[in-house]
C-alpha positions in Angstrom: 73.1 121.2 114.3 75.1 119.3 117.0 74.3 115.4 117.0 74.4 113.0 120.0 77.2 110.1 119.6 76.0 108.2 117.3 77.4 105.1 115.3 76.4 104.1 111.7 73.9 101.6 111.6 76.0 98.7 110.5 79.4 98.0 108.7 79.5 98.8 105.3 81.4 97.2 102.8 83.2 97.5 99.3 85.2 95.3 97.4 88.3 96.3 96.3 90.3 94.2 93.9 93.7 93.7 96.3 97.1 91.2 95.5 97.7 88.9 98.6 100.7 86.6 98.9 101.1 85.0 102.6 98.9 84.0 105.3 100.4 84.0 108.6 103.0 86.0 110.4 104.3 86.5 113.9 105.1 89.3 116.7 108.5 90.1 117.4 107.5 87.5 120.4 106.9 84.7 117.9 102.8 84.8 118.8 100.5 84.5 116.0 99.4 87.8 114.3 95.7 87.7 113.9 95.4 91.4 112.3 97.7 94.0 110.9 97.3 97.5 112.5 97.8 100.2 109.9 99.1 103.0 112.4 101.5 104.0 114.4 99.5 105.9 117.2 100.4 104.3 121.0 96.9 105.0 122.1 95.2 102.6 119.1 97.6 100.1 120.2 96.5 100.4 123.2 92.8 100.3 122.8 93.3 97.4 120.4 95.3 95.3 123.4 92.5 96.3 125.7 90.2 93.9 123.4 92.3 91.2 123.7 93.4 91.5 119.6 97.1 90.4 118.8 98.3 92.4 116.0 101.4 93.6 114.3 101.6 97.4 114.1 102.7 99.2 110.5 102.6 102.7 109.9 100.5 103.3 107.1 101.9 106.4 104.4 98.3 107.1 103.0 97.8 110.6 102.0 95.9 112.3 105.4 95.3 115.9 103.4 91.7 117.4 103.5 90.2 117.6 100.1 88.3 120.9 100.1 84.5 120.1 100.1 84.9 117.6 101.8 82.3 116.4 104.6 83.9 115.2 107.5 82.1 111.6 107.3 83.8 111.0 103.7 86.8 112.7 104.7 87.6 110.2 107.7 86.2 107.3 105.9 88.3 107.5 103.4 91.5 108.4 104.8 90.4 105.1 107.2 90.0 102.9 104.1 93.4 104.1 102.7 95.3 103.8 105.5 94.1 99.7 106.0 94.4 99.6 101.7 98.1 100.8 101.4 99.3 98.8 104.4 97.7 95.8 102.6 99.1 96.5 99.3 102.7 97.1 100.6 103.2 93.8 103.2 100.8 91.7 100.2 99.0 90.1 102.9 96.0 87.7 103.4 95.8 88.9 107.1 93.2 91.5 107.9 94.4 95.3 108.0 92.4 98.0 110.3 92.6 101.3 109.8 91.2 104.5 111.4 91.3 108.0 111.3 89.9 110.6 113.8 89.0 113.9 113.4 87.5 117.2 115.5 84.4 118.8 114.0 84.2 122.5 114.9 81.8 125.2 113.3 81.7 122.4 110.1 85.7 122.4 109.9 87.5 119.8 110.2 90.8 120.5 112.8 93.3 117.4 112.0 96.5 117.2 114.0 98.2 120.7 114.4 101.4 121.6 111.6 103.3 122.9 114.4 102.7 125.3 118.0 101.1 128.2 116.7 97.9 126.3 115.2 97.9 124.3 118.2 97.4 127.5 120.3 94.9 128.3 118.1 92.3 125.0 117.7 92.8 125.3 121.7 91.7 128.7 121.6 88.4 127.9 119.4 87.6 124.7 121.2 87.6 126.4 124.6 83.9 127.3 126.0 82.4 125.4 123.2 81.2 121.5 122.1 82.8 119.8 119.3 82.5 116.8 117.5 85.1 114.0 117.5 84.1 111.9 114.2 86.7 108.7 114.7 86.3 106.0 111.8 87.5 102.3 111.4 88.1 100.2 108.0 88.7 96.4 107.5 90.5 95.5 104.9 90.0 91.4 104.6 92.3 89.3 102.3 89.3 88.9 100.2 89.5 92.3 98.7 86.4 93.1 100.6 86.5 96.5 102.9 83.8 97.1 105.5 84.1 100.2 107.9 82.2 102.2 110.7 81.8 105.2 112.2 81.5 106.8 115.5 80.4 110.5 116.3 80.8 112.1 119.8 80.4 115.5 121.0 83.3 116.7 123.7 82.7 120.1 125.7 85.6 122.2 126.7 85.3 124.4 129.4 86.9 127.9 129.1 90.5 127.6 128.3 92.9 130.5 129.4 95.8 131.7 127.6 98.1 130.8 130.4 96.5 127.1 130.4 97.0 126.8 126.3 100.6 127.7 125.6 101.7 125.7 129.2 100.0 122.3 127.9 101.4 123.4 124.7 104.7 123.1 125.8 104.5 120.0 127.0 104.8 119.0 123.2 101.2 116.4 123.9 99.1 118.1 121.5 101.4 117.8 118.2 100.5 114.7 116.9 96.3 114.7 118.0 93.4 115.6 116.1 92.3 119.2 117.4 95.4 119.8 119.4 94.0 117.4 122.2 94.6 114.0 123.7 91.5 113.3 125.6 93.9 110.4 128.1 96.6 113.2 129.2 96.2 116.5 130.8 93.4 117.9 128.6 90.8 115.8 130.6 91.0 118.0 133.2 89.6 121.0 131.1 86.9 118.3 129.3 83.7 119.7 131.0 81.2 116.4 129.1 81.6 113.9 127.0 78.7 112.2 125.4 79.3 109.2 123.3 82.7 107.1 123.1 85.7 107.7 125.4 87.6 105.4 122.9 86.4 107.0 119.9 88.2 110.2 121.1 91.0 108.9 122.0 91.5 107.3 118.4 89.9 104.0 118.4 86.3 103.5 118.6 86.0 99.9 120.5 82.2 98.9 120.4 82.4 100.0 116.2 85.6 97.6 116.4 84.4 95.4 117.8 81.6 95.0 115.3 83.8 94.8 111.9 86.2 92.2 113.9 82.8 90.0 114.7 81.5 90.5 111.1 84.4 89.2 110.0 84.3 86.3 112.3 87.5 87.2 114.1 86.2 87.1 117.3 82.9 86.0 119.0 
């Protein structure tokens, strides 16, 4: 059955044994870096700024692939977790690293980013008419070798998506690189009939969830 956005009810945490080797760094503007972000998305850098959070971006190489059997909850959890874990591993870092991972929830499949047009063409086809579920998770990796992470689910309705309207936004080249062929901040919005839950969530960063690993952490107030 569909759910309503929803968050889990508080950060949960795991400690992971981790090396760490420096304390500080600085932006390529010589500000202090208060967190690492493990990814190289424009729209979580984006969100993150909107909060205020000065950060140094790194591209995290932890393996995305979906493990069959796997429920979408675990599956974006984990590839969350990994992404902040490998970033902290490589740099060896006593700053904190967030990761997160979004995917869409269709008919109990999980649609990650498209592998090139034609399955584009096709998520858009089988999101249009219908409501998904957007399932975007967030992991803190602290210097401590403690992890804590959250979860965000929203439902997104589509209205009815013709042909014509598919492969045109499909050349543009904007879905490519999104989770279920969509980015919810560009032209798809017009075809977005409801959204109930987090805007931000879609689009890749869940704010309010955070938000609330940042404050646990006593990052921010």
């Amino acid at each position: 059955s569909w759910r309503s956005s929803c968050t889990a009810p508080g950060p949960s945490s795991r400690i992971i044994p981790t090396t760490v080797i420096e304390k500080s760094m600085t932006d390529s503007a010589g500000k202090p870096v208060r967190i690492i972000l493990a990814s190289a998305s424009p729209r979580r850098r984006e969100l993150l700024r909107q909060i205020g959070i000065e950060f140094e971006g790194v591209v995290s190489t932890a393996d995305e692939c979906v493990l069959e059997g796997v429920c979408p909850t675990e599956y974006v959890l984990r590839v969350a977790r990994d992404k902040a874990l490998e970033v902290q591993h490589r740099k060896g870092t006593l700053l904190p690293v967030l990761g997160a991972d979004t995917a869409v929830i269709l008919d109990d499949n999980i649609l990650g980013k498209p592998v090139n047009r034609a399955e584009a063409v096709a998520m858009l086809g089988h999101l249009s008419g219908r409501t998904h579920e957007v399932y975007s998770a967030v992991a803190l990796a602290l210097g401590n070798g403690e992890v804590h992470d959250s979860l965000n689910i929203t439902r997104v309705t589509f209205a009815e998506l013709d042909r014509g309207w598919i492969e045109a936004y499909c050349d543009t080249g904007d879905p490519m690189d999104k989770a279920g062929a969509y980015g919810v901040q560009g032209r798809a919005a017009e075809k977005i009939a409801r959204i109930e839950g987090s805007f931000s969530g879609v689009m890749g960063l869940p704010l309010f969830e955070t938000s609330r690993l940042l404050r646990h952490a006593e990052m921010i107030l």
